[in-house]
C-alpha positions as CSV (number, residue, x, y, z in Angstrom):
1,X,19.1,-38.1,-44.7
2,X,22.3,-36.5,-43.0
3,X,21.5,-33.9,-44.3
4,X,18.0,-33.5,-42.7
5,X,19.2,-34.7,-39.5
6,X,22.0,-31.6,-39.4
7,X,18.9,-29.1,-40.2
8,X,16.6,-30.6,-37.3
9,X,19.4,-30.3,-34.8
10,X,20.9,-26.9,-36.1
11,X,16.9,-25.8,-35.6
12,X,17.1,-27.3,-32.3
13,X,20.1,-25.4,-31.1
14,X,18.7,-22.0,-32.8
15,X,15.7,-22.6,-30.9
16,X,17.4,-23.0,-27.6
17,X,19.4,-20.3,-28.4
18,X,16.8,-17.9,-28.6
19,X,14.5,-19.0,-25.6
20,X,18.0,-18.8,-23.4
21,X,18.1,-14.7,-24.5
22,X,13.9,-14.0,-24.5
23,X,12.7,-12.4,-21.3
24,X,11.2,-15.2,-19.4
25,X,7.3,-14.4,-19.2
26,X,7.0,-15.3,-15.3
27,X,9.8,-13.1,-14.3
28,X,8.5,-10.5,-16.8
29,X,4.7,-10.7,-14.7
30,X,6.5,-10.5,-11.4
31,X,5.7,-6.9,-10.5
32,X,4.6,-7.0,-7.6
33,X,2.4,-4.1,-5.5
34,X,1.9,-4.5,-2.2
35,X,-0.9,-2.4,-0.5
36,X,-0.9,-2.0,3.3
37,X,-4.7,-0.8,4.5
38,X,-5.3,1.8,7.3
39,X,-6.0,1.4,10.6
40,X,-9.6,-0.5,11.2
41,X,-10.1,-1.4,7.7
42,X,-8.7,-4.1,5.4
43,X,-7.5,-5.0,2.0
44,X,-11.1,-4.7,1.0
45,X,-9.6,-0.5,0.7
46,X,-8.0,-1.3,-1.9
47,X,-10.8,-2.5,-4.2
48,X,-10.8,0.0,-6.3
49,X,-7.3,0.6,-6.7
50,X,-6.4,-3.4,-7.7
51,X,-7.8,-3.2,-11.3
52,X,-5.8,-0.1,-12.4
53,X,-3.0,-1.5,-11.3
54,X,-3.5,-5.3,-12.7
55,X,-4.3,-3.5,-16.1
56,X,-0.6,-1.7,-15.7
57,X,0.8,-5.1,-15.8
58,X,1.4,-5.2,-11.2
59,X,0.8,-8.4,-9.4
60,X,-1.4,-6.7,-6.6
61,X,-1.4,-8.1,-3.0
62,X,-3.7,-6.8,-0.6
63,X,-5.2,-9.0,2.3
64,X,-6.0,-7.7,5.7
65,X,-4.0,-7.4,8.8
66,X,-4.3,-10.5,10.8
67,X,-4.4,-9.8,14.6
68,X,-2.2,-11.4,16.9
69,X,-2.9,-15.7,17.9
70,X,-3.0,-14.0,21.2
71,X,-6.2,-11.7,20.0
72,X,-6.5,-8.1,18.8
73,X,-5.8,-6.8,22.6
74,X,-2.3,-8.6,22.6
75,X,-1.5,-7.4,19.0
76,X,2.2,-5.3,18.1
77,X,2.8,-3.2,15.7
78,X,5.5,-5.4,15.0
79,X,3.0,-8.2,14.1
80,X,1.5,-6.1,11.6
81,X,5.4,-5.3,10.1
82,X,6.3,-8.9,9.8
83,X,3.4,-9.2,8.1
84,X,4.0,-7.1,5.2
85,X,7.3,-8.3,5.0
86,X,5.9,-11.7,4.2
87,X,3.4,-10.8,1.8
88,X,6.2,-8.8,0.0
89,X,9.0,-12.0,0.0
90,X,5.7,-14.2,-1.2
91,X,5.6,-13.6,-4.8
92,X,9.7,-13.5,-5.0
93,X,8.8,-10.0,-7.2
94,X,11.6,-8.7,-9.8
95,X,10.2,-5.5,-9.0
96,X,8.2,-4.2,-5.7
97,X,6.5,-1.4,-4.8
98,X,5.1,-0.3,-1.6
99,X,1.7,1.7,-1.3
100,X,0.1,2.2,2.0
101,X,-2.8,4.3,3.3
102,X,-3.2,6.2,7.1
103,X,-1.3,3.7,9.2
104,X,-0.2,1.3,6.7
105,X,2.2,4.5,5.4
106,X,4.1,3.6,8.5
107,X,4.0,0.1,7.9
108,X,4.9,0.6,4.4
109,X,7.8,2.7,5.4
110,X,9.1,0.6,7.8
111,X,9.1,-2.2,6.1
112,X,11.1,-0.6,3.1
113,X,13.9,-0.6,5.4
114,X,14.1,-4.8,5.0
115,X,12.1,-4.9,1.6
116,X,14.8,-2.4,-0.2
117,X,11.4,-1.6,-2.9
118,X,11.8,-0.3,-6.2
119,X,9.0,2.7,-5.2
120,X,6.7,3.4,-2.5
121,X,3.1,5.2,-2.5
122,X,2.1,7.1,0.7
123,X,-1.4,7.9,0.7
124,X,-2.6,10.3,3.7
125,X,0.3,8.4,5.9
126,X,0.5,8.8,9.5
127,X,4.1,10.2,10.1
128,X,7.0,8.5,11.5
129,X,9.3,9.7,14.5
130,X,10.5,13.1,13.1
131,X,7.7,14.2,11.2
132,X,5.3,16.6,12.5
133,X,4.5,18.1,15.8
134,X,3.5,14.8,18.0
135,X,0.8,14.4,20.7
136,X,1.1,10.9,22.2
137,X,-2.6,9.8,23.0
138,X,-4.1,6.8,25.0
139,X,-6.0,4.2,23.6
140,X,-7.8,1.5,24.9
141,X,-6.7,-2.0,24.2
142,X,-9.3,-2.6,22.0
143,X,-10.9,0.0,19.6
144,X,-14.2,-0.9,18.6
145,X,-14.6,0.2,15.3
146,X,-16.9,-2.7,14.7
147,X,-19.3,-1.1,16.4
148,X,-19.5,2.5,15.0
149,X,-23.0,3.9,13.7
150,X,-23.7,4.1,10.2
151,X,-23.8,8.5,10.6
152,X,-19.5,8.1,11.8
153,X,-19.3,6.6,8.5
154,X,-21.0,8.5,6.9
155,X,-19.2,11.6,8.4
156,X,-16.3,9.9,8.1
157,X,-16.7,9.4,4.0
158,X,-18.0,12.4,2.8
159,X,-16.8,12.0,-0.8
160,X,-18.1,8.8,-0.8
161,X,-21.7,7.2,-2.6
162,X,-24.0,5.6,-0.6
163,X,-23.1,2.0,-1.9
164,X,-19.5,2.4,-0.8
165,X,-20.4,4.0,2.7
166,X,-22.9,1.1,3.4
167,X,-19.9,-1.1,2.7
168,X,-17.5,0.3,4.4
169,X,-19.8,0.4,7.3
170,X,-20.2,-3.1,6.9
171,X,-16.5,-4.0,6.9
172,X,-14.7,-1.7,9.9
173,X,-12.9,-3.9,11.9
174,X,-12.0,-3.6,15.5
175,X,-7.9,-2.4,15.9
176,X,-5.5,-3.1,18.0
177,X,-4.6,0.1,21.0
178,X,-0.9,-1.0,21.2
179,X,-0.2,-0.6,17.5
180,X,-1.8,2.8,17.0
181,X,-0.5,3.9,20.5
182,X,3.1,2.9,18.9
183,X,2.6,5.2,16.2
184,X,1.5,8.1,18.0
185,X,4.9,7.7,20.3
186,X,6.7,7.7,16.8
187,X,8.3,4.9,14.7
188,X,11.7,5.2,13.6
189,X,12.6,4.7,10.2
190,X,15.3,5.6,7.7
191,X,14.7,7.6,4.9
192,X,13.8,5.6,1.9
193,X,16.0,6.1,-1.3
194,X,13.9,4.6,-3.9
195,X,11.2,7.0,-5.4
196,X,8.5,7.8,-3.4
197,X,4.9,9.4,-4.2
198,X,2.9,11.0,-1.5
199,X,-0.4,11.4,-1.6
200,X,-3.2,14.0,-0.1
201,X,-6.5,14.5,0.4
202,X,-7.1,18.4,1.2
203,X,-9.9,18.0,3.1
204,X,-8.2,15.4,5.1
205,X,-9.5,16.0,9.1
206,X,-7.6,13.0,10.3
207,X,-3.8,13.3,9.3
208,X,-2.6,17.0,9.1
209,X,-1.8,17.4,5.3
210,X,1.1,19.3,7.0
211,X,2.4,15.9,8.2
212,X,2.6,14.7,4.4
213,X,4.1,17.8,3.1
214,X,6.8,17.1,5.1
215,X,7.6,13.9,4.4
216,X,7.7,14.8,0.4
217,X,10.0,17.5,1.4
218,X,12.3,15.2,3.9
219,X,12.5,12.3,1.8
220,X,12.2,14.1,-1.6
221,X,9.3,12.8,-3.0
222,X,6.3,13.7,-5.3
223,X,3.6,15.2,-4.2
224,X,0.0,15.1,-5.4
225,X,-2.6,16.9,-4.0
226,X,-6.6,16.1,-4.7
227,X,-9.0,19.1,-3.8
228,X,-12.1,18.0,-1.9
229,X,-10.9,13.9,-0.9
230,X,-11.3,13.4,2.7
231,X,-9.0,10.9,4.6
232,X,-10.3,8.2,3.3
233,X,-11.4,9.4,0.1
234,X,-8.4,8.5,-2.5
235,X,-9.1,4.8,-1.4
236,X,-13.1,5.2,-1.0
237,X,-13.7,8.0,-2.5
238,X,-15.8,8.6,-5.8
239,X,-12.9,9.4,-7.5
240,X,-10.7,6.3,-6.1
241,X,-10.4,5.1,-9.6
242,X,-8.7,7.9,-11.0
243,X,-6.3,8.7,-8.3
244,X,-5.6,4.4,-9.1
245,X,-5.1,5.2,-12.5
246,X,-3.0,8.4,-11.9
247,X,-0.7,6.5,-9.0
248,X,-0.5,3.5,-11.8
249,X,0.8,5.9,-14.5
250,X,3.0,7.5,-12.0
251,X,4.7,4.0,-10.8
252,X,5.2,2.9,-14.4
253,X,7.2,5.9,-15.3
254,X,9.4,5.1,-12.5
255,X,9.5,1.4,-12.5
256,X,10.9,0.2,-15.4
């Protein structure tokens, strides 16, 4: 009877034993990608991104931009920042990465300066103070994207199906004129430190690819190229998936 009593315990201890060495399965999930949308859109850019990354193994986070209490008119870039430092700190992630598109590069940048991420994604990114030639242009308080015609979405995705350009024309959002009128004086950030992938569409009308060139060069980054993807077109593109799948590939062989 002693006998037994010594084996249930010793099992006991060998069992604790080993549970206090495994890797514990919620930390082990807690990779956590963050995606910051562009200017006018939302989360819903990321749509076809999420599933590649979920079948890596990330943790993806992706809502929209909320505006200001004081409305869309009133709205800071700064707003926008705090926000994306939230959704970052939500999921307490073991490791983070950063991916934004247009002006959430900015965001995604300047955020990384809090965040401290293990990589970041740039994908057609505005450039910060530094980068590029710079034209500061007025903008009204409110932008009304909202109320675009189906033909400036359709010029504006022209590597898109017609499924993804109804949507899309469906979903633009009005922006705020103070945050993108922030960006075009320049925001200052520092030069991130963890490693960094920057993305381009060469048929990109909207963001010079010159702009993201340099930033691969200044911050010594990656660079990826895709022939014929407009500025929109990585993200809504009928190739988004593969570009997903290639950024996926490319974060898992530097997050470890």
């Amino acid at each position: 009877m002693h006998r037994r009593i010594g084996l249930v315990m010793f099992g006991l201890i060998l069992m604790l034993t080993i549970s206090s060495v495994s890797p514990d399965p919620v930390a082990a999930r807690t990779r956590v990608a963050v995606f910051v949308h562009g200017a006018g859109g939302g989360g819903w850019e990321w749509n076809a991104w999420a599933p590649e990354f979920r079948k890596a193994g990330w943790i993806c986070v992706h809502p929209d931009l909320e505006p200001s209490p004081k409305g869309i008119a009133a709205t800071q870039f700064d707003d926008y920042l705090r926000q994306v430092e939230n959704w970052s700190r939500l999921h307490q992630p073991s490791k983070l990465a950063l991916i934004g598109a247009s002006m959430g590069g900015v965001l995604a940048l300047k955020a990384s300066e809090t965040l401290h991420p293990d990589a970041m994604v740039l994908v057609n990114s505005v450039g910060p103070a530094g980068i590029g030639s710079r034209k500061v242009k007025t903008w009204p308080a409110v932008i009304e994207w909202s109320k675009g015609t189906l033909k400036e979405t359709q010029d504006s995705m022209p590597d898109g199906d017609t499924e993804s350009i109804f949507f899309a024309f469906k979903h633009w959002r009005d922006e705020s004129g103070a945050v993108l009128a922030a960006i075009s004086k320049g925001v200052r950030v520092t030069r991130p430190t963890c490693p960094l992938l920057v993305i381009l569409g060469d048929q990109d009308t909207d963001v010079p690819n010159s702009v993201g060139v340099e930033m691969a060069k200044r911050y010594l980054a990656d660079l990826k190229v895709y022939k014929g993807m407009s500025h929109v077109g990585p993200l809504l593109g009928t190739r988004a998936a593969q570009v997903a799948l290639d950024t996926s590939e490319w974060l898992n062989s530097h997050v470890r």
